[in-house]
PQR file of N, CA, C, O and H, with PARSE charges and radii, in Angstrom:
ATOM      1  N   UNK A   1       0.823  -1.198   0.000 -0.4000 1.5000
ATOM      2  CA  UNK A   1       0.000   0.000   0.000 -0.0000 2.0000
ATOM      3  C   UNK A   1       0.866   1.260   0.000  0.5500 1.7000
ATOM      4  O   UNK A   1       0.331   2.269  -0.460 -0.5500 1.4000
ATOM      5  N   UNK A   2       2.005   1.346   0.405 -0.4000 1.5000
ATOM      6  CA  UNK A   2       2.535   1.947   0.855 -0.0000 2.0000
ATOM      7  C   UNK A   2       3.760   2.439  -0.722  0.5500 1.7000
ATOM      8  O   UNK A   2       4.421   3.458  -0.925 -0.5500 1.4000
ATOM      9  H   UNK A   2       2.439   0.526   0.778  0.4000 1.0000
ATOM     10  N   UNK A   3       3.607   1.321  -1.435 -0.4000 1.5000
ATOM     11  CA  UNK A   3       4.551   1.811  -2.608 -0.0000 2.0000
ATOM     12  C   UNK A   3       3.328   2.482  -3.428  0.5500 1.7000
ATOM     13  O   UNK A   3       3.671   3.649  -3.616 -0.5500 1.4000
ATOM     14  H   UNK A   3       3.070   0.494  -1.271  0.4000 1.0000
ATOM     15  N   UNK A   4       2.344   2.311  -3.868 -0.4000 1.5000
ATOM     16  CA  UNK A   4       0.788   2.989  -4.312 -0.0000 2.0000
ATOM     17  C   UNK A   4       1.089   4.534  -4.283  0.5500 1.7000
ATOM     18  O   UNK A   4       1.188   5.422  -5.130 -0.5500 1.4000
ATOM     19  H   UNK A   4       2.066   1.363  -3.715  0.4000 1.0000
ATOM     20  N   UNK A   5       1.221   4.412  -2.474 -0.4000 1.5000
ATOM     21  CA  UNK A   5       1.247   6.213  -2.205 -0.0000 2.0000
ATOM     22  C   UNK A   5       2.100   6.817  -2.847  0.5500 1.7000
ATOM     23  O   UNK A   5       1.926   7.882  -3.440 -0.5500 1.4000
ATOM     24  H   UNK A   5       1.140   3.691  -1.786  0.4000 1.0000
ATOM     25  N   UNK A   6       3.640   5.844  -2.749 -0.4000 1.5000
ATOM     26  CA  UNK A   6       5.050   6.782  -3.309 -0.0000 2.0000
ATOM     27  C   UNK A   6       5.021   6.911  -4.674  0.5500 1.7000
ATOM     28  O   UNK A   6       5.708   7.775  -5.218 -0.5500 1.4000
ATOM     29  H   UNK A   6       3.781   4.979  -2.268  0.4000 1.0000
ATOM     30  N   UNK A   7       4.041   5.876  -5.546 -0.4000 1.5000
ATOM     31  CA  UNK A   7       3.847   6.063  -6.664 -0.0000 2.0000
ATOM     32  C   UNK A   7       3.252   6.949  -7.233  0.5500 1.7000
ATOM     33  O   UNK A   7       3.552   7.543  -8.268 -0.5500 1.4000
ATOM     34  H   UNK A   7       3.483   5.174  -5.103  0.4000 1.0000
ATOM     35  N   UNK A   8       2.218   7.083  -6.439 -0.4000 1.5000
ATOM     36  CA  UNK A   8       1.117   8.308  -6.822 -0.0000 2.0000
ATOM     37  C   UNK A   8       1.620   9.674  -6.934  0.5500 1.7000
ATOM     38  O   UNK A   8       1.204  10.424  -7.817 -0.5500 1.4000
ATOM     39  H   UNK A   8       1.974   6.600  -5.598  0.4000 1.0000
ATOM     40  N   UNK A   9       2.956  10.214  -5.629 -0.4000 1.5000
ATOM     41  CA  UNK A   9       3.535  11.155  -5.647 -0.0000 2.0000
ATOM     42  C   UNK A   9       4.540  11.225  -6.799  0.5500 1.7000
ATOM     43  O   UNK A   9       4.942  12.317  -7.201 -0.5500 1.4000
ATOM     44  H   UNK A   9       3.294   9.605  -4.912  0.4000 1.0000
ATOM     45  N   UNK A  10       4.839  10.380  -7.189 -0.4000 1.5000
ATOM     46  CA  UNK A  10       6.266  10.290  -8.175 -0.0000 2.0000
ATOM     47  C   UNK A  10       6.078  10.207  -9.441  0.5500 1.7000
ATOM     48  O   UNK A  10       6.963  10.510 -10.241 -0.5500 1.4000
ATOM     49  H   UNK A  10       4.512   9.493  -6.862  0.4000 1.0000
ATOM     50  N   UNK A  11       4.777   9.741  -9.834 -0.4000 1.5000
ATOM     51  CA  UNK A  11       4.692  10.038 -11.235 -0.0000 2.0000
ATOM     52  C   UNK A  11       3.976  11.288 -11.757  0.5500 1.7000
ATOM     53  O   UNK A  11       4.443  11.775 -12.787 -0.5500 1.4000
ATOM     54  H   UNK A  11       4.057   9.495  -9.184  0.4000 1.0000
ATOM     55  N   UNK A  12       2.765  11.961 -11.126 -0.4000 1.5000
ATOM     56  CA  UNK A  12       2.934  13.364 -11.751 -0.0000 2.0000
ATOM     57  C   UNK A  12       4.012  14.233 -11.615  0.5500 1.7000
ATOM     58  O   UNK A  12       4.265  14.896 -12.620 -0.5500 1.4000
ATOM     59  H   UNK A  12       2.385  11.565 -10.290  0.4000 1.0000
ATOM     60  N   UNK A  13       4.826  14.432 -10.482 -0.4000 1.5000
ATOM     61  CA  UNK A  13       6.339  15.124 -10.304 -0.0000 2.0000
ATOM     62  C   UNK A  13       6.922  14.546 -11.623  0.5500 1.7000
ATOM     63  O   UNK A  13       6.924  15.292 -12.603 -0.5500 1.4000
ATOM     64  H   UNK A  13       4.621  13.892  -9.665  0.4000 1.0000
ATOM     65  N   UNK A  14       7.398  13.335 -11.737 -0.4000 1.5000
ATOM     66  CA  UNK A  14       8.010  13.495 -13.739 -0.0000 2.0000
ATOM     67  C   UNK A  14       7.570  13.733 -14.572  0.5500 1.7000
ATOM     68  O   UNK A  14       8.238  14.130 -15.527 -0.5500 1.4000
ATOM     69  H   UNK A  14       7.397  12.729 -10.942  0.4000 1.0000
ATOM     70  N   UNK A  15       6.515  13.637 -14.618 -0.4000 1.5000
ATOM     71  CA  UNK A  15       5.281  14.413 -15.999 -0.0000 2.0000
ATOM     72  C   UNK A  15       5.265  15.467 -15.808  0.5500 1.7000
ATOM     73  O   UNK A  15       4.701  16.257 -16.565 -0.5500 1.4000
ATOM     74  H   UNK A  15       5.973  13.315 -13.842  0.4000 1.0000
ATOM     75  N   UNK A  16       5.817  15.774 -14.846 -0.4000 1.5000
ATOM     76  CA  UNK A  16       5.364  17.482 -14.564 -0.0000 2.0000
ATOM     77  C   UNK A  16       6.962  18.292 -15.668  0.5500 1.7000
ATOM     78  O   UNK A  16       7.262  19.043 -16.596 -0.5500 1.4000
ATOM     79  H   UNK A  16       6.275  15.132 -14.232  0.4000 1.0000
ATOM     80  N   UNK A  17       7.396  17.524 -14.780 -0.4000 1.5000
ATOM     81  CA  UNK A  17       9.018  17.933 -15.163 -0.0000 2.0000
ATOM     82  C   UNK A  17       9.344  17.684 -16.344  0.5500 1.7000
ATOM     83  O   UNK A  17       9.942  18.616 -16.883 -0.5500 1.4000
ATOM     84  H   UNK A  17       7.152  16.913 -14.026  0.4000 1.0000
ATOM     85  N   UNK A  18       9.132  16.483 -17.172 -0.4000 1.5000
ATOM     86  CA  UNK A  18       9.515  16.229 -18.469 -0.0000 2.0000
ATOM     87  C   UNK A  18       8.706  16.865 -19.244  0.5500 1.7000
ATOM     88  O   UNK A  18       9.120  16.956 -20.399 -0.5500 1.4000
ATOM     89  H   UNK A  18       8.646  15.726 -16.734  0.4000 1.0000
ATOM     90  N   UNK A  19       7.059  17.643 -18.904 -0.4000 1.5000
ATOM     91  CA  UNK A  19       6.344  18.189 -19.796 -0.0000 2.0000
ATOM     92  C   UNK A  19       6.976  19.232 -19.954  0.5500 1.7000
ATOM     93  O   UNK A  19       7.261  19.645 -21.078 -0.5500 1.4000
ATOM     94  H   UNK A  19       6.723  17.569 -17.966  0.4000 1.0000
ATOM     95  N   UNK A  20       7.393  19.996 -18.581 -0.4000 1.5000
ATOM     96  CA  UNK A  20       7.913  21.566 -18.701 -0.0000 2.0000
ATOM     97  C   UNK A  20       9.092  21.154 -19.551  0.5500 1.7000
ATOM     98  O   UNK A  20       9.089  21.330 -20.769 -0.5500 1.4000
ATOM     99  H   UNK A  20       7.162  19.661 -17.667  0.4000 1.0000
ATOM    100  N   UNK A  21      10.022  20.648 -18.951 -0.4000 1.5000
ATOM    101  CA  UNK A  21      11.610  20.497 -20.080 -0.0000 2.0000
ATOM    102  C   UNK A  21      11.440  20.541 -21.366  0.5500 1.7000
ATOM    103  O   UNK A  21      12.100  21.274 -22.103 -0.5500 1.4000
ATOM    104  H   UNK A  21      10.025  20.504 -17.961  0.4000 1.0000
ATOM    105  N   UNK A  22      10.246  19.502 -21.875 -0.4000 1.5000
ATOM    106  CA  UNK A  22       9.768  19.867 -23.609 -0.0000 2.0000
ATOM    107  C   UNK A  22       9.402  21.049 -23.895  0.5500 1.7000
ATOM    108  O   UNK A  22      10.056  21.521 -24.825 -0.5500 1.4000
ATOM    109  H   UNK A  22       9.710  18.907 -21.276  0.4000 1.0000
ATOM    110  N   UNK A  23       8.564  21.771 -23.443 -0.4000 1.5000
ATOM    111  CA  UNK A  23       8.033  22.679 -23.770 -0.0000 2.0000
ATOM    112  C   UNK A  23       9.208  23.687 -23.529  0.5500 1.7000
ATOM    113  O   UNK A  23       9.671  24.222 -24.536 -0.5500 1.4000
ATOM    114  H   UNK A  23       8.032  21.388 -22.687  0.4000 1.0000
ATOM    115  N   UNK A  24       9.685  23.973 -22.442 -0.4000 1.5000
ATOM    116  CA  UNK A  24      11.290  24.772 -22.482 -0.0000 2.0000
ATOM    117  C   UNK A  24      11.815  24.573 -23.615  0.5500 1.7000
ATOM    118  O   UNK A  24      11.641  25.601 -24.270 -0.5500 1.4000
ATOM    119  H   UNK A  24       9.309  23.538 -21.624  0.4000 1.0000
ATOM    120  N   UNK A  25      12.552  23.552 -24.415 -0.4000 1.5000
ATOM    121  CA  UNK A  25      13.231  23.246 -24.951 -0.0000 2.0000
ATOM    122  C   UNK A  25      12.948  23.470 -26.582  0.5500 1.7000
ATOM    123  O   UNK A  25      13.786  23.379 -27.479 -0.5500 1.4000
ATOM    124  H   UNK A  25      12.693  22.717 -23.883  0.4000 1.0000
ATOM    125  N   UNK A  26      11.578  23.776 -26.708 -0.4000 1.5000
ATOM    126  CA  UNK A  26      10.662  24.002 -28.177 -0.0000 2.0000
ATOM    127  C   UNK A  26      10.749  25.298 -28.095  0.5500 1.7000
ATOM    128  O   UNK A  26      10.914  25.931 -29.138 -0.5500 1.4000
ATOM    129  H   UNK A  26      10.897  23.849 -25.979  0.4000 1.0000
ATOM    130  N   UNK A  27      10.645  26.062 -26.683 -0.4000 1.5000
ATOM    131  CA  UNK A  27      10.558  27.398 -27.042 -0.0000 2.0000
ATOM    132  C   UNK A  27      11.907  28.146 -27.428  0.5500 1.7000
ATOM    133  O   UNK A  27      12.061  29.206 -28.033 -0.5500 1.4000
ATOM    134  H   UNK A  27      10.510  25.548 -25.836  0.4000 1.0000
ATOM    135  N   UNK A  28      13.012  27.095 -26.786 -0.4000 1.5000
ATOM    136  CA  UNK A  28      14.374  27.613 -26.856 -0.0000 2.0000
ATOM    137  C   UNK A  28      14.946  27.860 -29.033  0.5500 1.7000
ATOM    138  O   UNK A  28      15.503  28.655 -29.788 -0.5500 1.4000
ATOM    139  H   UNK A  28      12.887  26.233 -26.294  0.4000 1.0000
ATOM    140  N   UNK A  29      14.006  26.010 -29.012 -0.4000 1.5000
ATOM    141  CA  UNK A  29      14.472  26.281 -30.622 -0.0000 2.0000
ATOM    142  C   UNK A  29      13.662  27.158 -31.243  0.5500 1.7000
ATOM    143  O   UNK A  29      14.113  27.593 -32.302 -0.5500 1.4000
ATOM    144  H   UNK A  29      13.553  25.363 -28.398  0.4000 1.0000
ATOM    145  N   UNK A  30      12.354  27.644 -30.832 -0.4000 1.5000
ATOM    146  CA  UNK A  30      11.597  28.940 -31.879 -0.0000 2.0000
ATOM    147  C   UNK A  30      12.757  29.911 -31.776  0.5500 1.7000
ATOM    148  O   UNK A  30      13.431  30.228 -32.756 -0.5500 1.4000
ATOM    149  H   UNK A  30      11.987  27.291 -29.971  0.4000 1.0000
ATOM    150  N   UNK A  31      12.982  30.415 -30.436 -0.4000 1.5000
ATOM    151  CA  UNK A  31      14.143  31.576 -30.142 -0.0000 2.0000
ATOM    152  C   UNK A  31      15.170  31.450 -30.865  0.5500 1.7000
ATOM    153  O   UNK A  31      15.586  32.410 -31.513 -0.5500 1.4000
ATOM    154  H   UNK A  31      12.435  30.158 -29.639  0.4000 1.0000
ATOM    155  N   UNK A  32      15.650  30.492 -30.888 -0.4000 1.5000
ATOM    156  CA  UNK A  32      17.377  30.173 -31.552 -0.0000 2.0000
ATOM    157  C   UNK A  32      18.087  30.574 -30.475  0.5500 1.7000
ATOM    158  O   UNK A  32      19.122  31.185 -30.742 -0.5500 1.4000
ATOM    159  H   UNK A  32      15.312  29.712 -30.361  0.4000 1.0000
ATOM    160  N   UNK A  33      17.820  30.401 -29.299 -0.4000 1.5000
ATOM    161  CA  UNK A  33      18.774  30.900 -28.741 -0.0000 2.0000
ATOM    162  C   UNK A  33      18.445  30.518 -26.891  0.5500 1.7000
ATOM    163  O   UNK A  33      17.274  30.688 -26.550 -0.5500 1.4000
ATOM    164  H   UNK A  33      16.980  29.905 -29.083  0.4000 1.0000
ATOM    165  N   UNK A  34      19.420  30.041 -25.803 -0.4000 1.5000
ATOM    166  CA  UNK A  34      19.175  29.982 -24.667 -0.0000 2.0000
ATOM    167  C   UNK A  34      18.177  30.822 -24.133  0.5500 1.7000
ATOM    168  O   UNK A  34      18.195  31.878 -24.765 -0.5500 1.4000
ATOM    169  H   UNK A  34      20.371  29.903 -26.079  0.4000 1.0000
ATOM    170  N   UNK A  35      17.278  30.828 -23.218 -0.4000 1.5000
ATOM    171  CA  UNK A  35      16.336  31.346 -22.861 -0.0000 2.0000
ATOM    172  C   UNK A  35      16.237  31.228 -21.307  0.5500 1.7000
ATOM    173  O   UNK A  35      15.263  31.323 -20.560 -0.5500 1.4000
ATOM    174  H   UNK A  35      17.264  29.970 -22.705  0.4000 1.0000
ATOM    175  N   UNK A  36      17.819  30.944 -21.012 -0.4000 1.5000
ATOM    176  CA  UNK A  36      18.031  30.570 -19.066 -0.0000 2.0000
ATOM    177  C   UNK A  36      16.944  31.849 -18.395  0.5500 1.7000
ATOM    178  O   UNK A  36      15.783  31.676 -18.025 -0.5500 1.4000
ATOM    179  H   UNK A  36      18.610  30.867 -21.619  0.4000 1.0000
ATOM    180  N   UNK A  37      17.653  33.020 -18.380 -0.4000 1.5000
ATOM    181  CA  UNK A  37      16.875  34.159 -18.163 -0.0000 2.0000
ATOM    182  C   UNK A  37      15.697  34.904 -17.998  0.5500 1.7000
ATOM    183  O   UNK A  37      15.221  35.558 -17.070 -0.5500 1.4000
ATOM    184  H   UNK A  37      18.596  33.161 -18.681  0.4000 1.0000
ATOM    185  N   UNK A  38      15.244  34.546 -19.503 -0.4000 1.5000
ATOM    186  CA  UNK A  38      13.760  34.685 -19.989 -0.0000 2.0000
ATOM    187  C   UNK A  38      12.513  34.346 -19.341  0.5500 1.7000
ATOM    188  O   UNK A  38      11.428  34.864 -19.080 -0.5500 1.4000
ATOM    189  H   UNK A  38      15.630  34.015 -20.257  0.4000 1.0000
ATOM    190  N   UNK A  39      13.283  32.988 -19.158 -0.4000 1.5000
ATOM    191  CA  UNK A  39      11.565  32.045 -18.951 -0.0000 2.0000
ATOM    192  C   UNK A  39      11.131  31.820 -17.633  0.5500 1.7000
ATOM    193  O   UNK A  39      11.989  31.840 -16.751 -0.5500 1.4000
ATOM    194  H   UNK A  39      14.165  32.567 -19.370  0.4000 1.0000
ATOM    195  N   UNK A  40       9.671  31.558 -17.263 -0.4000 1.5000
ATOM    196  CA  UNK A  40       9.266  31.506 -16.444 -0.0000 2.0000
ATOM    197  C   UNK A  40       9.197  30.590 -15.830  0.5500 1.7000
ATOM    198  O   UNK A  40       8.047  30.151 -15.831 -0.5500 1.4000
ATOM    199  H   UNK A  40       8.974  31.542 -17.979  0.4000 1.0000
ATOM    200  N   UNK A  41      10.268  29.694 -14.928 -0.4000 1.5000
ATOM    201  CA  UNK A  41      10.303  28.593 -14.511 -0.0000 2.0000
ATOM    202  C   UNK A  41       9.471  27.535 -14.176  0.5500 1.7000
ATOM    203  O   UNK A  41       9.933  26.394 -14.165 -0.5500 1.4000
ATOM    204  H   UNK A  41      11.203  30.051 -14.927  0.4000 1.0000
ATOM    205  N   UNK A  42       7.811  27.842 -13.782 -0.4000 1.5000
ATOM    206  CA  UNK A  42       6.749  27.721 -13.360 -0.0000 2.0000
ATOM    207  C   UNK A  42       5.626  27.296 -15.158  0.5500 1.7000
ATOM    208  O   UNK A  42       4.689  26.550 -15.444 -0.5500 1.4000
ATOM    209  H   UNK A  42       7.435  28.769 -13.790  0.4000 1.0000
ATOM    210  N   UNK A  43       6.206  27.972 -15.648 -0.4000 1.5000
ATOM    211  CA  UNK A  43       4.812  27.825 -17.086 -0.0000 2.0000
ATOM    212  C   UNK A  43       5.339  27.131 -18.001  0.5500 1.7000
ATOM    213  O   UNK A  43       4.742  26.242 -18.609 -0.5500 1.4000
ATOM    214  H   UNK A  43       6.968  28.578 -15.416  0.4000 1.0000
ATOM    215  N   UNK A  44       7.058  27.623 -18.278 -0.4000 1.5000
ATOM    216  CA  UNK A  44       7.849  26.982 -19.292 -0.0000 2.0000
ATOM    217  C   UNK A  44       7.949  28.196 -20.538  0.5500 1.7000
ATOM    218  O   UNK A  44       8.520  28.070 -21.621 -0.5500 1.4000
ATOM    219  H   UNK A  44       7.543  28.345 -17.784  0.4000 1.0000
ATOM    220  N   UNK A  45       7.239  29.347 -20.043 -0.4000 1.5000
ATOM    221  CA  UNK A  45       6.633  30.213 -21.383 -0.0000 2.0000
ATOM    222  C   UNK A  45       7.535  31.481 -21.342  0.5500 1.7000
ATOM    223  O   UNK A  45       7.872  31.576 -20.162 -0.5500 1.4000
ATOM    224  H   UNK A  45       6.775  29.449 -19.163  0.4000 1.0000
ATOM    225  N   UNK A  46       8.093  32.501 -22.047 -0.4000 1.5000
ATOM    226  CA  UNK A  46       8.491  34.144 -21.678 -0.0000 2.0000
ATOM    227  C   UNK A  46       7.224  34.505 -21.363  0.5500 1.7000
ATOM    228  O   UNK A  46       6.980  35.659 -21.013 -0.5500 1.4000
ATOM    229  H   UNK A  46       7.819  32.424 -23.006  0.4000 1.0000
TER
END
């Protein structure tokens, strides 16, 4: 029961994270250019 719970916590936290990283990473190539600065750590968006 107890791996259920840790599961439950652990897989939206990587979906969360690998969704934002894509979406970071699409906006970086529209830009042409790093976007460390820019972006809004939280949305993935300028």
């Amino acid at each position: 029961m107890q791996f259920l719970f840790i599961l439950a916590i652990l897989v939206p936290a990587v979906w969360y994270y690998a969704a934002l990283g894509k979406r970071i990473s699409a906006e970086e190539k529209k830009a042409g250019k790093d976007l460390s600065d820019e972006i809004n750590p939280f949305t993935g968006a300028r």
